[in-house]
N, C-alpha and C positions, 0 to 999 in steps of 0.2 A: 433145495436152493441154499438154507442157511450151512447145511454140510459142505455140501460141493464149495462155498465160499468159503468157509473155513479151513477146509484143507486146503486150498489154493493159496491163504495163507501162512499156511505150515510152511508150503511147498517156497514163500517167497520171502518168511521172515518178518519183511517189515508191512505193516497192514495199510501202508500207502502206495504199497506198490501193486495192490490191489483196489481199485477204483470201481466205487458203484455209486456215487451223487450224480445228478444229471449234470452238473457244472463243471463238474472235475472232465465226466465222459466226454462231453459236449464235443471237443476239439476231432475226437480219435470217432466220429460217429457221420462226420459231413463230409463231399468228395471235395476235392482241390477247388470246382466252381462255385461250391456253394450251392448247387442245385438240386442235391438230396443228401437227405439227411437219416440213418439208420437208426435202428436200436439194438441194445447188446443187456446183457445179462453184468458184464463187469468189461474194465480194461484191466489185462493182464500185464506187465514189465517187468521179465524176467532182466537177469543181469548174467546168465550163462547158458551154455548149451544143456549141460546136464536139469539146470532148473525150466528149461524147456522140455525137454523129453517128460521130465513128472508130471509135467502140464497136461500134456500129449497123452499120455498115458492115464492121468485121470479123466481127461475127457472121452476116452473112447471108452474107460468106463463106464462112462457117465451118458452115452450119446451124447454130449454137448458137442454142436459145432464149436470149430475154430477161425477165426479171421483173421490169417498174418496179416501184420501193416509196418511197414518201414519207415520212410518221410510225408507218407499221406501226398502226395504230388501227383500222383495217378490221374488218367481220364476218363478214365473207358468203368465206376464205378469197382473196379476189383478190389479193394483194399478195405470196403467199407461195408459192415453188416449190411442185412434187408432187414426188413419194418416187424420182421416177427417178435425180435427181444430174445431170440434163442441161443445166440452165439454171446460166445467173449469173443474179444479184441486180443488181438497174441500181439503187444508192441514191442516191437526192437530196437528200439532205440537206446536204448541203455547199452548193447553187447555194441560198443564203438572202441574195440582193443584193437590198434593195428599190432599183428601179433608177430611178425616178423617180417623185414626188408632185406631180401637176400638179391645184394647187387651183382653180383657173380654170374646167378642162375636166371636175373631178370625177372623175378617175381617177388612181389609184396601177399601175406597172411594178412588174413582181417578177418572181424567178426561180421556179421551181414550188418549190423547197426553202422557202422562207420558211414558218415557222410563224404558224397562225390569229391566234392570240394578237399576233405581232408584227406583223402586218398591220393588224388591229386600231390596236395602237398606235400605228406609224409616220401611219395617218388622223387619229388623234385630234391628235396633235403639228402636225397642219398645221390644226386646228378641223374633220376632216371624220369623217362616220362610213360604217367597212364594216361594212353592218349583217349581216353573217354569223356568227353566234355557235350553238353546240353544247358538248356536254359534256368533247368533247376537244382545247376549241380551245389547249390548251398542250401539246399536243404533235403533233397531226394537222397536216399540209402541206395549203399552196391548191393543187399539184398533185393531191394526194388527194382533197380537197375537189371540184374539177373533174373528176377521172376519175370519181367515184360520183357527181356531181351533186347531192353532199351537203343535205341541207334546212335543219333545225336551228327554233329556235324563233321567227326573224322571217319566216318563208316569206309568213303570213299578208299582211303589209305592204309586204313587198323582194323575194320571189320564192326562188328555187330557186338553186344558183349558175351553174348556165345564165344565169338570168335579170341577172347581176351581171358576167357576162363580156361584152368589148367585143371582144378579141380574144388568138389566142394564139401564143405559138412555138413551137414543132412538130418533133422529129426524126422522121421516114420511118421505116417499116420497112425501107426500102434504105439508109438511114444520111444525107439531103439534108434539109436543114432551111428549113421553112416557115415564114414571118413574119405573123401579121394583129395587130402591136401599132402600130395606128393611133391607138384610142381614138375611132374613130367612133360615131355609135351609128345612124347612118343609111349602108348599103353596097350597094346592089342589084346585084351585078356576079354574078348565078351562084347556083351552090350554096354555102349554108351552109359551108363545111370546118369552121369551128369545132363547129358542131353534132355533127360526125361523132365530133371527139376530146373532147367534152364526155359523160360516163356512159359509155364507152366500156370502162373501168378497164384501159387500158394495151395492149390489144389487137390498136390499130390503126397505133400510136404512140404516142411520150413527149412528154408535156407537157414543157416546159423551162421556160415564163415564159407570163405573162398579163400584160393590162390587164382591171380590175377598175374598176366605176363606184364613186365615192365619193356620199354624200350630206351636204347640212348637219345637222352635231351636234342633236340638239333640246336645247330650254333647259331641259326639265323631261319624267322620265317617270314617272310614277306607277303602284305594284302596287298589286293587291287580292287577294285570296283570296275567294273566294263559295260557300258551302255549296249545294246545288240537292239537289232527292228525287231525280233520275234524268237519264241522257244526253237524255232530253226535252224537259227541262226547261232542261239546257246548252244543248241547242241552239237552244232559243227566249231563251233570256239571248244567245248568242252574235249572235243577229239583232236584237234589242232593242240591246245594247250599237253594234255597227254600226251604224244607222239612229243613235244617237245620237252616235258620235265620228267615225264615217267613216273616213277614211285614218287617223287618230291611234291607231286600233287597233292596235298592233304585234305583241303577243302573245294567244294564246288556248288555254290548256291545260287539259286535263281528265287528274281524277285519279278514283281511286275511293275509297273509305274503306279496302279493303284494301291500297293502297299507304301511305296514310297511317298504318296500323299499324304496317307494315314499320317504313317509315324510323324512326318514336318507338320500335320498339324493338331498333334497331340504333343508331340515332343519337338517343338521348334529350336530349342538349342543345338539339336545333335547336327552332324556333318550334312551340306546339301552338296556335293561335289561338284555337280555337271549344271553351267546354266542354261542348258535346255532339257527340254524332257523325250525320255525315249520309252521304247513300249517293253522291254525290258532290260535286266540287271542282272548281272552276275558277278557273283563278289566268291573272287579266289586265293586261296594260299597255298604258299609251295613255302615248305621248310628242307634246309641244307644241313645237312650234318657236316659240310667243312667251311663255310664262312657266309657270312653277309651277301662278299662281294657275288657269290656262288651263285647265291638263291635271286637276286636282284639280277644276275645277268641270265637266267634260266628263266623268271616272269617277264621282262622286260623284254627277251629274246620271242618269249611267243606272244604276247599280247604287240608285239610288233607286226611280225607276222601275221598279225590275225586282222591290222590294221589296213596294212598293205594288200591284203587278200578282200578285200572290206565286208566280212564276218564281224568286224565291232566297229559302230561306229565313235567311240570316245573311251576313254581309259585314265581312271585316278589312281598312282599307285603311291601305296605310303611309304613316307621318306623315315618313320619313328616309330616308334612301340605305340604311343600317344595317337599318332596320326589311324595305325591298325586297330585298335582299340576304339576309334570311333565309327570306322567301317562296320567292325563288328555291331555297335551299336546300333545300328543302321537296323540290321537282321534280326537280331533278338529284342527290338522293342517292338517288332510287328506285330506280334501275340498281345503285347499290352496296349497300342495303339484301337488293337481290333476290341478289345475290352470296354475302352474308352469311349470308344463312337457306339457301341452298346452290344449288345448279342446275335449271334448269327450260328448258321447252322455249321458244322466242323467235320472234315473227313479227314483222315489219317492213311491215305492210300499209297502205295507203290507198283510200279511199271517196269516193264522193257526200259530202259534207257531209251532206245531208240523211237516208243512207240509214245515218248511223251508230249510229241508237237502233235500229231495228229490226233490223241485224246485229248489234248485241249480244245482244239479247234469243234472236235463231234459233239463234247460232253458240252462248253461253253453255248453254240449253238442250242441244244438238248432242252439248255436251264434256259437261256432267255426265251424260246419261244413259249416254255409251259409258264414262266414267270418274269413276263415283261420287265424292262428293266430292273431286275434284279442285281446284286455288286458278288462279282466274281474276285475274291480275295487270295492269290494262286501264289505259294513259294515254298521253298522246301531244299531238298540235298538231290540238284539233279546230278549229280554226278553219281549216288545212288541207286538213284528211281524213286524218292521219296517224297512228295508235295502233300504238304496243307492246303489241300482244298477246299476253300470257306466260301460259304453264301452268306449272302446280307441282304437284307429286305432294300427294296426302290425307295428311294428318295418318298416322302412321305407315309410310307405303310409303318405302321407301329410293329415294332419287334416282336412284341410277346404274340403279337395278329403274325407274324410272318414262321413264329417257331413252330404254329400250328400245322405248318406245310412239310415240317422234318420230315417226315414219312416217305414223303412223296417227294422229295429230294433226295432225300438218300436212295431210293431205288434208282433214281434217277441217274444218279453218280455211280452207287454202285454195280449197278449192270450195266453201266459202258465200260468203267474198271473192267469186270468179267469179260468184255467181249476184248477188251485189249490185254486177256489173260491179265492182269493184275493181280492183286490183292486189298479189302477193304480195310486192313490193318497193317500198317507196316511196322511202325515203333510202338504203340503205345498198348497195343495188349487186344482182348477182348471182352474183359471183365464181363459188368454184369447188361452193358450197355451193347454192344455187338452180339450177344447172343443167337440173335433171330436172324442174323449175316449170316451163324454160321450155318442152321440147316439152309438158306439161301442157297449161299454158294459153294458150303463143300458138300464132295460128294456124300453119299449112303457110304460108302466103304472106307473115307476117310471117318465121316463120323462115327463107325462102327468102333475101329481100333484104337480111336481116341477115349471110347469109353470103355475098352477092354483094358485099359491102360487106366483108365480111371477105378474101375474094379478090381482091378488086381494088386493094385495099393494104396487103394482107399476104400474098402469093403463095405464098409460100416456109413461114409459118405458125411463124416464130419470134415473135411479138409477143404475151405472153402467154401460151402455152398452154394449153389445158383451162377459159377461162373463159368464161365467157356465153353460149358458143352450147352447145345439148342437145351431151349424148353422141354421138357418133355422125357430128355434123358437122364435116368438114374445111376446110382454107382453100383 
């Protein structure tokens, strides 16, 4: 152990950038809720690819596992050792070099450390946009973002962040680092490799850098908020609005009225639009790449329409950047609202588009009869197929008495997902918390080649441990 840390420190120079007090660790060792807590042997922060690969390369000397971690924002426990104390921490935070903004070809270099947010920004400074935006984008890494596959709320219009990668840099489970930062977007040479270490969440290999596709800025994007009687009714507003903006559609989010409760009374400052209440909400943006007037008469045009057809019943659309910006606020403080009224049980699933009113209707059913009034917390990117599906214990039953039921809620949830072909994972990964979903619901022959795939380049089975694949399976 005293070798192994001393070379680690050869390999990083300075002996702070190797961490082994329990106080220094403490941060890089808990998941984003706070609900469990690992142990590690050291936290590693490298400051280059190459000081990575040495890493990599001692440890599979060494058997030590490894545990990439980028901004620690994860849910699904992937980022974070198990209680054995056998792993380091491999943090990246330090490799935050945007390495190149090439406005021409519409893609920005970065190292995997770079935060959302600053990616983000560094596009905008050149007039281009990374349209990948989420709740954590000021603190979450595009290494993180690429190992989960992250969605967020432009999926609808820009895709998945798969769909945003062109290429990546790559340290090996045997410590040799791979390069596809071409910025092609056309490469017929073989297999995929980026695919392999894309949702992969660190498994297979360390992310180090990407090229990332940029898009043109639009010159105007416009919110609305839309009242509807039911997810029915969203989703024919959500086909109506399409058929009238087309591509311009970037966002599509559905709330319920019981989110909308939350947040007014955890967060009573923020916008109350509508003064009556409806059963749900859908808050949409359509951006114009030729003007304001554009994009205002393309939302305005269908949420007319949709008014007329009486698919919405009520509609606030904002007249200012300020006025959008509270809407939004609206969406993204649901997650803290939910925090605030206390704990509750969380799915991260996706659907058919189409088959999302009537899983609500089966799955809702499903839950209150096995768990009398129990609080159905439902919103997400239906324009997707992505809902946060939250339970919340009945009015009087104590939380931590109600978490005791996860088990039997989650089959619950997750085998009607299954029967309406879904998936129990949509954004957020499977870490070390979805495990037992997977031999659940995928098949023998997907889990086969997922660990042929895990043996074939991670042999030795330091990359990761214990995440993705069922219990049970080795590398």
């Amino acid at each position: 152990m005293t070798d192994f840390l001393a070379r680690c420190r050869a390999i990083l120079v300075d002996n702070q950038l190797v961490i082994t007090d329990a106080d220094g660790m403490a941060p890089y060792l808990t998941d984003w809720r706070g609900r469990f807590t690992g142990r590690a042997r050291a936290v590693l922060r490298p400051g280059t690819t190459e000081q990575v690969a040495r890493l990599v390369r001692l440890c599979a000397e060494l058997h030590v596992p490894v545990v990439p971690q980028g901004g620690r924002t994860g849910l699904v426990l992937g980022s974070v050792p198990d209680v054995s104390g056998e792993a380091v921490v491999l943090s990246l935070t330090r490799m935050n070099r945007v390495r190149e903004v090439d406005a021409a070809n519409r893609t920005i270099t970065l190292d995997a450390g770079c935060i959302l947010q600053q990616v983000q920004d560094a596009a905008a400074a050149e007039g281009c946009l990374f349209p990948l935006s989420l709740a954590a984008e000021g603190s979450c890494t595009i290494g993180g973002n690429l190992s989960t596959n992250a969605g967020g709320t432009a999926v609808l219009r820009y895709g998945n962040t798969r769909d945003l990668c062109l290429g990546l840099e790559v340290v090996t489970a045997q410590g040799e680092i791979w390069s596809s930062l071409r910025g092609l977007r056309k490469d017929n040479t073989g297999y995929s490799l980026r695919d392999l270490f894309i949702g992969a969440e660190g498994t297979l290999g360390v992310i180090t850098g990407a090229v990332m596709k940029l898009y043109p800025m639009p010159r105007a994007s416009i919110t609305a908020l839309v009242a509807v009687s039911s997810p029915a009714q969203a989703l024919a507003l959500l086909t109506m609005v399409q058929d009238h903006c087309g591509p311009a559609l970037t966002a599509f989010e559905l709330m319920s009225q019981v989110c909308m409760d939350l947040v007014a009374k955890h967060y009573p400052d923020l916008p109350h639009p509508f003064r009556h209440r409806h059963p749900q909400y859908a808050l949409l943006e359509v951006a114009s790449s030729e003007s304001e007037e554009h994009a205002v008469g393309l939302l305005e045009g269908a949420i007319g329409a949709a008014l007329e057809a009486g698919i919405a019943a009520d509609a606030a659309v904002a007249s200012s950047v300020a006025q959008s910006r509270g809407l939004w606020q609206i969406r993204e403080h649901i997650p803290l609202a939910q925090a605030a009224a206390g704990k509750n049980i969380k799915h991260d699933i996706s659907l058919p588009v189409s088959s999302i009113p009537a899983f609500l209707e089966a799955t809702d059913a499903l839950l209150l009869r096995a768990f009398p009034g129990c609080q159905l917390v439902t919103f997400g990117h239906l324009g997707d197929g992505n809902l946060h599906y939250n339970v919340a214990p009945p009015d009087g039953v104590a939380h931590d008495d109600f978490l005791g039921h996860q088990d039997a809620v989650n089959h619950i949830v997750h085998d009607s997902v299954d029967r309406f072909g879904g998936s129990f994972s949509a954004e957020h990964g499977v870490g070390a918390l979805k495990r037992s979903d997977m031999a659940r619901y995928k098949s023998a022959v997907e889990v086969r080649m997922m660990q042929a795939i895990k043996q074939a380049l991670d042999p030795l089975g330091i990359m990761n441990p214990g995440k993705i694949l069922p219990p049970g399976c080795v590398a």
